[in-house]
N, CA, C and O atoms as a CHARMM CRD file, in Angstrom:
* protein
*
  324
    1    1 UNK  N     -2.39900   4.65700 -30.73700 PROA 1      0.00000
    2    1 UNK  CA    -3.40500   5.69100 -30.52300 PROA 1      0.00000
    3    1 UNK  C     -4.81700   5.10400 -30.62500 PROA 1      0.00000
    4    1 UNK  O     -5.77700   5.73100 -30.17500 PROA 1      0.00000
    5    2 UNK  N     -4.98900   3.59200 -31.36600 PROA 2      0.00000
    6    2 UNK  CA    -6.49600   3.80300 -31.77600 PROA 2      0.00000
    7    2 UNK  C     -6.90400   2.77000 -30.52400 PROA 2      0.00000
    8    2 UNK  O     -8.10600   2.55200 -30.37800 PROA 2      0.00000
    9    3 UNK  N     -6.06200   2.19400 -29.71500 PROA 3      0.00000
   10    3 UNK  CA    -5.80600   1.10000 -28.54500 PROA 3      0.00000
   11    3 UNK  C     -6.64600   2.19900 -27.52000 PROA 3      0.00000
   12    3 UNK  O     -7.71200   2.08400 -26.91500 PROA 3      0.00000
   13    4 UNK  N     -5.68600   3.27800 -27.61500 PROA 4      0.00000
   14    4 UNK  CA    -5.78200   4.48300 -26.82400 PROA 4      0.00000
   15    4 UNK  C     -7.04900   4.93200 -26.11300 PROA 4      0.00000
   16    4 UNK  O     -7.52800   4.82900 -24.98400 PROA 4      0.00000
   17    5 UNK  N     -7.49900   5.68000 -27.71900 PROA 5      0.00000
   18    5 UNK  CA    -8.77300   5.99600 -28.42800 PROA 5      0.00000
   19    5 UNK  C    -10.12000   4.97200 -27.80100 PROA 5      0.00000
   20    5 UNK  O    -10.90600   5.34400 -26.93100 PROA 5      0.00000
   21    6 UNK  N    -10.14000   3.56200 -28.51600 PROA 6      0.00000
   22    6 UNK  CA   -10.99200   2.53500 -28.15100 PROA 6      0.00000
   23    6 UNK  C    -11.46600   2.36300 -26.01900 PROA 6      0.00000
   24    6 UNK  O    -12.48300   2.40800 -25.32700 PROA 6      0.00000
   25    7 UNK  N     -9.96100   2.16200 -25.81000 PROA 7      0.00000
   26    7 UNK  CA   -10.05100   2.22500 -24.47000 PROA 7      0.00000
   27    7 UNK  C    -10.84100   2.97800 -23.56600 PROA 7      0.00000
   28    7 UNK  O    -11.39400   2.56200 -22.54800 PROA 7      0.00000
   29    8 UNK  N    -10.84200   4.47900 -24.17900 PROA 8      0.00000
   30    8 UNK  CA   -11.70100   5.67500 -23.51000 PROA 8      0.00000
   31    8 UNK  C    -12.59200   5.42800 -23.70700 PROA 8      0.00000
   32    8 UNK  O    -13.27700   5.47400 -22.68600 PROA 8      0.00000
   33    9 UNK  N    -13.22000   5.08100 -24.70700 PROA 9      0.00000
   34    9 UNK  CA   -14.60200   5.12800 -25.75200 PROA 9      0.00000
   35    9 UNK  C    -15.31100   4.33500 -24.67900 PROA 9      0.00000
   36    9 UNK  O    -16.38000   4.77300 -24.25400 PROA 9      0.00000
   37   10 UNK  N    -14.60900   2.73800 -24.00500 PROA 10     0.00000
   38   10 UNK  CA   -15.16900   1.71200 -23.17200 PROA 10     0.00000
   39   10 UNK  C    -15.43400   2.64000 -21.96100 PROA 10     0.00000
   40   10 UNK  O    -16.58300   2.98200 -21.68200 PROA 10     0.00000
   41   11 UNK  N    -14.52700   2.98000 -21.35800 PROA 11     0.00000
   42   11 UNK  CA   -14.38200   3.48900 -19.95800 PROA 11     0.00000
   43   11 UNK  C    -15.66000   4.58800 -19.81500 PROA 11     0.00000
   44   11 UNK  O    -16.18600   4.75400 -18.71400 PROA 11     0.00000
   45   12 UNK  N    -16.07500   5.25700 -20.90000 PROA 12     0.00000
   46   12 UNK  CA   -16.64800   6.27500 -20.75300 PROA 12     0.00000
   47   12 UNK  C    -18.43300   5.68900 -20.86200 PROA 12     0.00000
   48   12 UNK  O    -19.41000   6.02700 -20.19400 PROA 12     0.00000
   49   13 UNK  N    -18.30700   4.78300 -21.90100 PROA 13     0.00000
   50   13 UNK  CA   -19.88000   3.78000 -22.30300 PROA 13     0.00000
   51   13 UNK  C    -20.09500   3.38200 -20.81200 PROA 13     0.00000
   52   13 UNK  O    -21.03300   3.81300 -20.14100 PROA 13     0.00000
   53   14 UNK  N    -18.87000   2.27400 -20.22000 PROA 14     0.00000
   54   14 UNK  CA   -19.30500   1.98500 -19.86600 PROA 14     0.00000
   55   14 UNK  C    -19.94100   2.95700 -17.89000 PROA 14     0.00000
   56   14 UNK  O    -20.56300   2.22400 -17.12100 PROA 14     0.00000
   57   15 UNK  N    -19.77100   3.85700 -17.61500 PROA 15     0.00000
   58   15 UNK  CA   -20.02700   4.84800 -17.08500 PROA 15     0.00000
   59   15 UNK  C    -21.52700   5.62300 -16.72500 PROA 15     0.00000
   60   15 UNK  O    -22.11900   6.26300 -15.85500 PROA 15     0.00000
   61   16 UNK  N    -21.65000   5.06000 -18.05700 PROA 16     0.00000
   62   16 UNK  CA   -23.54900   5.80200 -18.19700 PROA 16     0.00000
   63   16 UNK  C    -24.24800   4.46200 -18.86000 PROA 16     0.00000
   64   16 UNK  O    -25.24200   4.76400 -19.52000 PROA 16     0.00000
   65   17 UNK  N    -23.91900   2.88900 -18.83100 PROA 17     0.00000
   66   17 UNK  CA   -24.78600   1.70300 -18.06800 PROA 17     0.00000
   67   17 UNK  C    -25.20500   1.39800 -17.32900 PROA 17     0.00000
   68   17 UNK  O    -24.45300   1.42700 -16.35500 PROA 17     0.00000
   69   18 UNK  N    -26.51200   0.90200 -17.04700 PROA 18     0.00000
   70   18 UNK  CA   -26.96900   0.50400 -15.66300 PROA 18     0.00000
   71   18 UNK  C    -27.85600  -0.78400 -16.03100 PROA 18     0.00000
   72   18 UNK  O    -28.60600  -1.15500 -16.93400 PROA 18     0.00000
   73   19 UNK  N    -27.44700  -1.15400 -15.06600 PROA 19     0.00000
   74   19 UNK  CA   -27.72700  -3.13100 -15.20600 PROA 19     0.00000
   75   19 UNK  C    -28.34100  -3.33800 -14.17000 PROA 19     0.00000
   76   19 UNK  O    -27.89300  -2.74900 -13.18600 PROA 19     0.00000
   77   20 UNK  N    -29.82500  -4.40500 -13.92000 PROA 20     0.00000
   78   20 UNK  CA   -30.26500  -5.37600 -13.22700 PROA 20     0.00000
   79   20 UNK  C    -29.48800  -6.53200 -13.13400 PROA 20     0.00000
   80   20 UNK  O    -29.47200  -7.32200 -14.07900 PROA 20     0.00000
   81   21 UNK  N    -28.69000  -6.78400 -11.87700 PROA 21     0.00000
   82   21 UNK  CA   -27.93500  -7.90900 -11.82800 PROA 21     0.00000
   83   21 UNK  C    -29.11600  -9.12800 -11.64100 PROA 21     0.00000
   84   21 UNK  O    -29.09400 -10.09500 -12.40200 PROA 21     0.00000
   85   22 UNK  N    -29.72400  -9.05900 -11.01100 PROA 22     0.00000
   86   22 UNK  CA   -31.06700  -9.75600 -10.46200 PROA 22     0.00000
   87   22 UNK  C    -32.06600  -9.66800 -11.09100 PROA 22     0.00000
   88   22 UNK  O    -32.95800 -10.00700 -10.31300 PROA 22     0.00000
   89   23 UNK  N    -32.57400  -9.37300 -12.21000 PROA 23     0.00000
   90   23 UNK  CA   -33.84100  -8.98400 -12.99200 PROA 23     0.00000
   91   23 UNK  C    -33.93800 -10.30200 -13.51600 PROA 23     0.00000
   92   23 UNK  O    -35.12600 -10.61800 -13.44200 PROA 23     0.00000
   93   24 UNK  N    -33.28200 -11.20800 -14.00100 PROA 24     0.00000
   94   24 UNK  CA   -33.80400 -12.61500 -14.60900 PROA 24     0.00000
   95   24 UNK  C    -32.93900 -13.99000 -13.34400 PROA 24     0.00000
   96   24 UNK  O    -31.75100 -14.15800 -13.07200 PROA 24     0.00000
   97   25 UNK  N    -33.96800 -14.59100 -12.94500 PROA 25     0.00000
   98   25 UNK  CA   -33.65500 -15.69300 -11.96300 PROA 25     0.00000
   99   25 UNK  C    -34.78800 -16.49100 -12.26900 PROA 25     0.00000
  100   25 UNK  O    -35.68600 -16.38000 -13.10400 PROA 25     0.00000
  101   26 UNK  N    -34.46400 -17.51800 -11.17900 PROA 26     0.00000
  102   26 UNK  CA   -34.48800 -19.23400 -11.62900 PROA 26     0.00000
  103   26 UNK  C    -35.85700 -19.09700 -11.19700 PROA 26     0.00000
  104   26 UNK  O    -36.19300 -18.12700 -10.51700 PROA 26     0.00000
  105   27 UNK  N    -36.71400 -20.04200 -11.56000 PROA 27     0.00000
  106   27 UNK  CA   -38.22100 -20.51700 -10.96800 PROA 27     0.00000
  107   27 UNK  C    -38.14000 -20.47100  -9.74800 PROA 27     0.00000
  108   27 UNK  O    -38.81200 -19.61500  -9.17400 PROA 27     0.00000
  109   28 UNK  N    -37.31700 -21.35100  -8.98600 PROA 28     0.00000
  110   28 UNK  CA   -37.12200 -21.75100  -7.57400 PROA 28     0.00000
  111   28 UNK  C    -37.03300 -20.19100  -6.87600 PROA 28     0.00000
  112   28 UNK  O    -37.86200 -19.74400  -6.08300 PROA 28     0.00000
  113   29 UNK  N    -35.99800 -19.58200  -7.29700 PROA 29     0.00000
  114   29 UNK  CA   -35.78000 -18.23900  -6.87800 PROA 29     0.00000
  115   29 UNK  C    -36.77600 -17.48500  -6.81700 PROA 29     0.00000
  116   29 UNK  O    -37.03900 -16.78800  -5.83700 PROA 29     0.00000
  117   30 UNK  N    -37.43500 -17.53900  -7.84600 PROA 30     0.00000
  118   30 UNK  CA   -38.58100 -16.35600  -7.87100 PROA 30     0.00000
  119   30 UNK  C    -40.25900 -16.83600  -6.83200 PROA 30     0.00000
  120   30 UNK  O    -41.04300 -16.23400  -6.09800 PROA 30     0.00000
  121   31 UNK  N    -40.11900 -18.08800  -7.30700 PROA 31     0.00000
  122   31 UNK  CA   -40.81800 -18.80700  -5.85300 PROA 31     0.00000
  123   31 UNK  C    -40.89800 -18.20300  -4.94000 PROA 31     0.00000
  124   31 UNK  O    -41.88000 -17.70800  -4.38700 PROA 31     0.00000
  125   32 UNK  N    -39.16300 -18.18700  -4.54600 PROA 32     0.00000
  126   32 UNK  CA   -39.17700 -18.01800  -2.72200 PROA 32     0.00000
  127   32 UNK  C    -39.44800 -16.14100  -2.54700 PROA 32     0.00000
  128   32 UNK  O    -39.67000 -15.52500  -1.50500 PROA 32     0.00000
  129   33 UNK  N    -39.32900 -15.59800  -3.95600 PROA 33     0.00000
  130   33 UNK  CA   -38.85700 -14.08500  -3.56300 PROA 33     0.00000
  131   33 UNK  C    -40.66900 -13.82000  -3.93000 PROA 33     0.00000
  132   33 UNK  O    -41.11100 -12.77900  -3.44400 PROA 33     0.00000
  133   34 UNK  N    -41.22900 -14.30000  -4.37500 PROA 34     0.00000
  134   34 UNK  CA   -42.77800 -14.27900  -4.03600 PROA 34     0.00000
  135   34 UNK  C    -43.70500 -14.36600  -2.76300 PROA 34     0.00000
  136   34 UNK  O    -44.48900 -13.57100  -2.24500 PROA 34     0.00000
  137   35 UNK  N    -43.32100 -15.58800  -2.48200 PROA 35     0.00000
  138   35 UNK  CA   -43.65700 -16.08300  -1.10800 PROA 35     0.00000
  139   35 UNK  C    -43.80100 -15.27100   0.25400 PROA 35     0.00000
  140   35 UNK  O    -44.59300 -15.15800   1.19000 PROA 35     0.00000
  141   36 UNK  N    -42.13900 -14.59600  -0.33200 PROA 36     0.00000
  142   36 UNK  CA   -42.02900 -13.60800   1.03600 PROA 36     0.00000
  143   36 UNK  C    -42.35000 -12.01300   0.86300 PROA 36     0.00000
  144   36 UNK  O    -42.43400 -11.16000   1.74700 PROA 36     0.00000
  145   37 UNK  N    -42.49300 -11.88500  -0.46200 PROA 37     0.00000
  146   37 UNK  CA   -43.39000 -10.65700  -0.67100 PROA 37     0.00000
  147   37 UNK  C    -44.61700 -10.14000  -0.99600 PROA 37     0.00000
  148   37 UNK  O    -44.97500  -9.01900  -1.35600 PROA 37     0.00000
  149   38 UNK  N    -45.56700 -11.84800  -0.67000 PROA 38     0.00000
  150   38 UNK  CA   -46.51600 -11.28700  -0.36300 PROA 38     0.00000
  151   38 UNK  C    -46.93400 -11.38700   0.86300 PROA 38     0.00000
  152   38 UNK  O    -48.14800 -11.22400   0.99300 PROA 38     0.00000
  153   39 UNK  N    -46.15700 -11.66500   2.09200 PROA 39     0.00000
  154   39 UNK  CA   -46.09700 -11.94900   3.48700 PROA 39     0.00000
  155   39 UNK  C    -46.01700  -9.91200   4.24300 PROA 39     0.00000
  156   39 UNK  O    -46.20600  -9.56200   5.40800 PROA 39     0.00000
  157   40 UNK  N    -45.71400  -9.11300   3.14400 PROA 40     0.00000
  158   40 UNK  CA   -44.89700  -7.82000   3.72800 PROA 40     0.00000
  159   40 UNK  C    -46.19600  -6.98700   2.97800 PROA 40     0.00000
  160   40 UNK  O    -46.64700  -7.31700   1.88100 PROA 40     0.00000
  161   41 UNK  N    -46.62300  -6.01900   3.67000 PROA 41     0.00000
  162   41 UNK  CA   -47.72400  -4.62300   3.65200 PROA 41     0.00000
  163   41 UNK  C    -46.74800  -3.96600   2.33300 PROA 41     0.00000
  164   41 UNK  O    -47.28400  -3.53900   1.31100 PROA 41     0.00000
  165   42 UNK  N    -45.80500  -3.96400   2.46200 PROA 42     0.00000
  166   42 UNK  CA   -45.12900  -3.19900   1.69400 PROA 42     0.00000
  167   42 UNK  C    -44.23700  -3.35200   1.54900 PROA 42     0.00000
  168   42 UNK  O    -43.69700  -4.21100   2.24500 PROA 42     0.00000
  169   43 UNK  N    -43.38700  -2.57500   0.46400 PROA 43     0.00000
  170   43 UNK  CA   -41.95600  -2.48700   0.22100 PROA 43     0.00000
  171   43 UNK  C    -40.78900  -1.41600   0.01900 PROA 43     0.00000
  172   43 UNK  O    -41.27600  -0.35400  -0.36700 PROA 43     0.00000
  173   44 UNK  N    -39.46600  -1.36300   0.15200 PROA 44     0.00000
  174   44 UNK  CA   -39.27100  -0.19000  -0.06100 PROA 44     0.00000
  175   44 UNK  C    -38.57000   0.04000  -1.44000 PROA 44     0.00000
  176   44 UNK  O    -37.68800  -0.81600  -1.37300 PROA 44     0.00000
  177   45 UNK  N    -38.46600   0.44000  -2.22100 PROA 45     0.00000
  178   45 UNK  CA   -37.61100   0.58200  -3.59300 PROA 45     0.00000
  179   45 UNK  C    -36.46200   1.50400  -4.00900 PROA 45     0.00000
  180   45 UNK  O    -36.61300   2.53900  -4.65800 PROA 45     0.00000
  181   46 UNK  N    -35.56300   1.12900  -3.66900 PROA 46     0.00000
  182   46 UNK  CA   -34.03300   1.98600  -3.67000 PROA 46     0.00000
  183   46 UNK  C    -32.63800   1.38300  -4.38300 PROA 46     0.00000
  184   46 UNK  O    -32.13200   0.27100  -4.23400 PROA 46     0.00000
  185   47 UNK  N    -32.23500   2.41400  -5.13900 PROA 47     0.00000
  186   47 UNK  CA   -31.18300   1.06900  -5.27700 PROA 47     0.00000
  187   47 UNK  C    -29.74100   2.08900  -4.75500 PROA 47     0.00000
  188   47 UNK  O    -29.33500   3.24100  -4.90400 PROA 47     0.00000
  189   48 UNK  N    -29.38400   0.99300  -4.16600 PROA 48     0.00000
  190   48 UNK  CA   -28.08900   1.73600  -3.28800 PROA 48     0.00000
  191   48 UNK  C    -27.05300   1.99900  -4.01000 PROA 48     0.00000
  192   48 UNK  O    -26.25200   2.83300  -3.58700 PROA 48     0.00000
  193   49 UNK  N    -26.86800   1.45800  -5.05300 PROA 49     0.00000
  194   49 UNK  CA   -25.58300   1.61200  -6.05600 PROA 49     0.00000
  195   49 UNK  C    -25.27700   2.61400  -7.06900 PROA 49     0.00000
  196   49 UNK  O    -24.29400   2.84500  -7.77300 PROA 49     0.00000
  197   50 UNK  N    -26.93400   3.36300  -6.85700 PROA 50     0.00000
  198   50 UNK  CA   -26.94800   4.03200  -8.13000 PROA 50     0.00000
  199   50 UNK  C    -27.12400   5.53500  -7.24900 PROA 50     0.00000
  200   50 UNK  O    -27.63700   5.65400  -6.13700 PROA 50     0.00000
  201   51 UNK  N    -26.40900   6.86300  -8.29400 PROA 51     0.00000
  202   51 UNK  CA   -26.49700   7.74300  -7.59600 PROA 51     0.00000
  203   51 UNK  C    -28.11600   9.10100  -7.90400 PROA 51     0.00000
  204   51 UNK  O    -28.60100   9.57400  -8.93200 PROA 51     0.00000
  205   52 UNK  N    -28.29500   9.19200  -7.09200 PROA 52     0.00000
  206   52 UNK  CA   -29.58800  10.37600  -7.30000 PROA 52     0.00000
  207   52 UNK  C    -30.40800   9.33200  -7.00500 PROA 52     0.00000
  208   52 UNK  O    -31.39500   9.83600  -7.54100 PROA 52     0.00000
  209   53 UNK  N    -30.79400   8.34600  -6.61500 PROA 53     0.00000
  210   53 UNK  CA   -32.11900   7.70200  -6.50000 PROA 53     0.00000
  211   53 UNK  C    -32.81800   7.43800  -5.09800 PROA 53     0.00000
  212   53 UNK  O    -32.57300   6.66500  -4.17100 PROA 53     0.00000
  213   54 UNK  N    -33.79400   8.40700  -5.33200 PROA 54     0.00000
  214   54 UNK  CA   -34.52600   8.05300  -3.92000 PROA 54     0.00000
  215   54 UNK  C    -35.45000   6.75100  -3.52800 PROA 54     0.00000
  216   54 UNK  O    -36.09500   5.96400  -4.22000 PROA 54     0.00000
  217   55 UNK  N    -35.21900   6.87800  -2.04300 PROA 55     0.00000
  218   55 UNK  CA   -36.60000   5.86200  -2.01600 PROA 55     0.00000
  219   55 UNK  C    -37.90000   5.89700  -1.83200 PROA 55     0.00000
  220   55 UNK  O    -38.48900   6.81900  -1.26900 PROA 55     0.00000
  221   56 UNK  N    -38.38400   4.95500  -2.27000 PROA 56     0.00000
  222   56 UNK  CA   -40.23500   5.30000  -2.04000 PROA 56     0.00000
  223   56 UNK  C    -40.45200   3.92200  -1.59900 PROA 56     0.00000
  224   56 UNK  O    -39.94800   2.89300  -2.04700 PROA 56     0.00000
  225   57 UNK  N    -41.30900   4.08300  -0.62100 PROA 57     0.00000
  226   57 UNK  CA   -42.32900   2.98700  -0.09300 PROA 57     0.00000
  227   57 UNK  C    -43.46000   3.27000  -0.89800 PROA 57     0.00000
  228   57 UNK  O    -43.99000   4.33200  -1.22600 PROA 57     0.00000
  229   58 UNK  N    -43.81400   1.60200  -1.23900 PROA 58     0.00000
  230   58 UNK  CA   -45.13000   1.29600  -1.94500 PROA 58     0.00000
  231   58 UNK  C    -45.78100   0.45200  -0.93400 PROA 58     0.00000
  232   58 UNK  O    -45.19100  -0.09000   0.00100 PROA 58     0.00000
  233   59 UNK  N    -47.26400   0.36500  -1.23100 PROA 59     0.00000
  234   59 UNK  CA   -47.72100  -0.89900  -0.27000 PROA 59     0.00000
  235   59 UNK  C    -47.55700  -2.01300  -1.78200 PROA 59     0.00000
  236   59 UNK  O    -47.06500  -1.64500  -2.84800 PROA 59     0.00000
  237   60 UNK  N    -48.00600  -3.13900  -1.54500 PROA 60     0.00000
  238   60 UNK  CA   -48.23400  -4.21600  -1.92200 PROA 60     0.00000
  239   60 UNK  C    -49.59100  -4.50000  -2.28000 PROA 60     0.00000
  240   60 UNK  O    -50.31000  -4.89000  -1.36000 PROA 60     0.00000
  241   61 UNK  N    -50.17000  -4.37100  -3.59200 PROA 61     0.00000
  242   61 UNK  CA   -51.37300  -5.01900  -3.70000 PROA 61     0.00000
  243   61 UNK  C    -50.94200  -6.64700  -4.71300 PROA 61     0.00000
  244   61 UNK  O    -51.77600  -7.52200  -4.48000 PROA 61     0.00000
  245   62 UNK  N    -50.10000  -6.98300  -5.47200 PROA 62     0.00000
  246   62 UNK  CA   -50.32300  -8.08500  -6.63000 PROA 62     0.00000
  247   62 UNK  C    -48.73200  -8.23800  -6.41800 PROA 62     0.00000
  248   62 UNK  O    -47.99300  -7.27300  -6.22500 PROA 62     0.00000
  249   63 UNK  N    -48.27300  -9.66900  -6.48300 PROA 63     0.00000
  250   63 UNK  CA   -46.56200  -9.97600  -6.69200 PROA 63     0.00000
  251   63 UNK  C    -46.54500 -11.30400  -7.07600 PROA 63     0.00000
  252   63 UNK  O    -46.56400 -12.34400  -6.41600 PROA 63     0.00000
  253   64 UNK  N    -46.51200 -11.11600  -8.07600 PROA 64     0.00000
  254   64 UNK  CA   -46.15600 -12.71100  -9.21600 PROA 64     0.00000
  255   64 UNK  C    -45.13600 -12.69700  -9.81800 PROA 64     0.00000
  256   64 UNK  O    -44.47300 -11.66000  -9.83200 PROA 64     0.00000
  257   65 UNK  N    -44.64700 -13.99800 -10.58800 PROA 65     0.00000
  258   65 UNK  CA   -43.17900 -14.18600 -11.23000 PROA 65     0.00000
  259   65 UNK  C    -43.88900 -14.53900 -12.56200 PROA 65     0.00000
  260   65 UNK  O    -44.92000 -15.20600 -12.65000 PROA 65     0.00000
  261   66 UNK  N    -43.28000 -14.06500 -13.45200 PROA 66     0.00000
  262   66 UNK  CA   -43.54300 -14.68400 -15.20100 PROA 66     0.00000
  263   66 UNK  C    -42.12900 -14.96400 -15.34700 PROA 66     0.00000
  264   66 UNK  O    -41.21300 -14.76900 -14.54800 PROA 66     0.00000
  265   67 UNK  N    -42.11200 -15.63000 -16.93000 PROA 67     0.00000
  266   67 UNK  CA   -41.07000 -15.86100 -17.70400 PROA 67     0.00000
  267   67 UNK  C    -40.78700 -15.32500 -18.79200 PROA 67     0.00000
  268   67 UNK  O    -41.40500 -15.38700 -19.85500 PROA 67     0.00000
  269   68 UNK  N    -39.60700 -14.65300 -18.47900 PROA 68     0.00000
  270   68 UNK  CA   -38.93800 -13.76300 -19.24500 PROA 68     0.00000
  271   68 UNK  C    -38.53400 -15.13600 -21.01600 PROA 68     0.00000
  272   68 UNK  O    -38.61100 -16.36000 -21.12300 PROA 68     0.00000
  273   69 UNK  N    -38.18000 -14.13700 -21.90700 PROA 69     0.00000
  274   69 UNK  CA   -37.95300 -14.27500 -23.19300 PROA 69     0.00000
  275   69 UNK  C    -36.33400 -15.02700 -23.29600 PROA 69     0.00000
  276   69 UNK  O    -35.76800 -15.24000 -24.36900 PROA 69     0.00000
  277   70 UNK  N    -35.91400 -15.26900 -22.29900 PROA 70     0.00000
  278   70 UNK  CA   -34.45200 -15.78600 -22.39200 PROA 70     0.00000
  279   70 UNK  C    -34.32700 -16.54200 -21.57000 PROA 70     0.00000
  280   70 UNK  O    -34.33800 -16.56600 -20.34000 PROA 70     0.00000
  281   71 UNK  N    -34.12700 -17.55900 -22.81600 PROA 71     0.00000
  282   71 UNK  CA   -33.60200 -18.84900 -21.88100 PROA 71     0.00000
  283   71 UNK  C    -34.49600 -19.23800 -20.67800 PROA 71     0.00000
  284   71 UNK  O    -35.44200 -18.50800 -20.38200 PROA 71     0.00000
  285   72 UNK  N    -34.34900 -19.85800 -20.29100 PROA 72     0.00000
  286   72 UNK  CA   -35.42400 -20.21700 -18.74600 PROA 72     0.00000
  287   72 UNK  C    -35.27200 -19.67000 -17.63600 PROA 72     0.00000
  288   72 UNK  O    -34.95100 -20.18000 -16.56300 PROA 72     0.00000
  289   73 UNK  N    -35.54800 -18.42500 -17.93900 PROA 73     0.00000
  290   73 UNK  CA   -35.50800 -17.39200 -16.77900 PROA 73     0.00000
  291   73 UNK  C    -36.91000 -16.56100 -16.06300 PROA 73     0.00000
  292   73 UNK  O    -37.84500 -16.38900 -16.84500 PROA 73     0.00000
  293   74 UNK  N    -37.03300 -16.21700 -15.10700 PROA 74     0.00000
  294   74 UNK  CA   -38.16000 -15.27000 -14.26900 PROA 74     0.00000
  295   74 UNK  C    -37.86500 -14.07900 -13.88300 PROA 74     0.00000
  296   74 UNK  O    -36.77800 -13.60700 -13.54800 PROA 74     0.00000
  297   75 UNK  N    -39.11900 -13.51300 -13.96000 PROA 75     0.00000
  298   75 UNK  CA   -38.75900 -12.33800 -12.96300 PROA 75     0.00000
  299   75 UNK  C    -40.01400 -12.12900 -11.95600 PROA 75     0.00000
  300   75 UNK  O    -41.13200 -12.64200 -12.01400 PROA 75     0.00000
  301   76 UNK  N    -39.52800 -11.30000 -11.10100 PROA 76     0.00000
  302   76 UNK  CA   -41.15200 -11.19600 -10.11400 PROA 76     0.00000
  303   76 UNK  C    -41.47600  -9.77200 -10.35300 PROA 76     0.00000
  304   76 UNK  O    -40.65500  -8.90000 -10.63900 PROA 76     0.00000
  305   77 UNK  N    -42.70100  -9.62600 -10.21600 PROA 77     0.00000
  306   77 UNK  CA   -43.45800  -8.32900 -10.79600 PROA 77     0.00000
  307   77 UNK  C    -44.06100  -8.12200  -9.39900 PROA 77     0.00000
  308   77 UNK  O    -44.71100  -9.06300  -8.94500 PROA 77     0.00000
  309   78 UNK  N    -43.90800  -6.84800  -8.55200 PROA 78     0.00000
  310   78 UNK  CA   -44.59400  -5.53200  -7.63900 PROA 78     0.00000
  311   78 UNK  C    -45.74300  -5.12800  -8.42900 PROA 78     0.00000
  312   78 UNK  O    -45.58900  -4.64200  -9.55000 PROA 78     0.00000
  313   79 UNK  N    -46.93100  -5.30700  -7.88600 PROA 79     0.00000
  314   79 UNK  CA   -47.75800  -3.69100  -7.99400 PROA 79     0.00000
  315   79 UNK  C    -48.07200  -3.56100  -6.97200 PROA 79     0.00000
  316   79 UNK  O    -48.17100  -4.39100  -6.06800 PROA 79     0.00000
  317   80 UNK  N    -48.41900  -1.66300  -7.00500 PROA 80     0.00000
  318   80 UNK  CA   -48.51900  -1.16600  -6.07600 PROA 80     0.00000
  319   80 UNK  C    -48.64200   0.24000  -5.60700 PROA 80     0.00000
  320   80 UNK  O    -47.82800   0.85200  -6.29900 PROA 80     0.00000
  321   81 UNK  N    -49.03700   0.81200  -5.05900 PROA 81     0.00000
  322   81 UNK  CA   -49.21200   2.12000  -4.90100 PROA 81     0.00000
  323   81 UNK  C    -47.99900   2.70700  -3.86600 PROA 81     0.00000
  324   81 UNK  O    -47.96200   3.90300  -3.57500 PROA 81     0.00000
């Protein structure tokens, strides 16, 4: 029963998680995903996997990469209206 019990407990947690698979990448990576976003007026922001989420177009004013707190990782930062 507590096999049982435990099992649901996972199935159900894990249900109402939501994860950035892509939120921490390599220097090189974030390089190239810079490069080409500041080449674009804009962007669109959606995530297809997730349910209820609309999209919005932003334009593009600022798109840089910092380094995240783990391990030697980046991320690239949008602003934008």
């Amino acid at each position: 029963m507590k096999k049982f019990s435990l099992s649901i407990f996972f199935l159900l947690f894990a249900n109402i998680c939501f994860a950035d698979q892509l939120a921490y990448i390599t220097l090189s990576q974030a390089k190239e995903a810079q490069a080409y976003l500041i080449t674009t007026d804009y962007i669109i922001i959606w995530c297809a996997c997730c349910e209820n989420d609309v999209a919005e177009m932003i334009t593009t004013d600022n798109v840089y990469y910092k380094k995240v707190n783990y391990k030697d990782f980046y991320q690239v930062v949008v602003e934008g209206k």
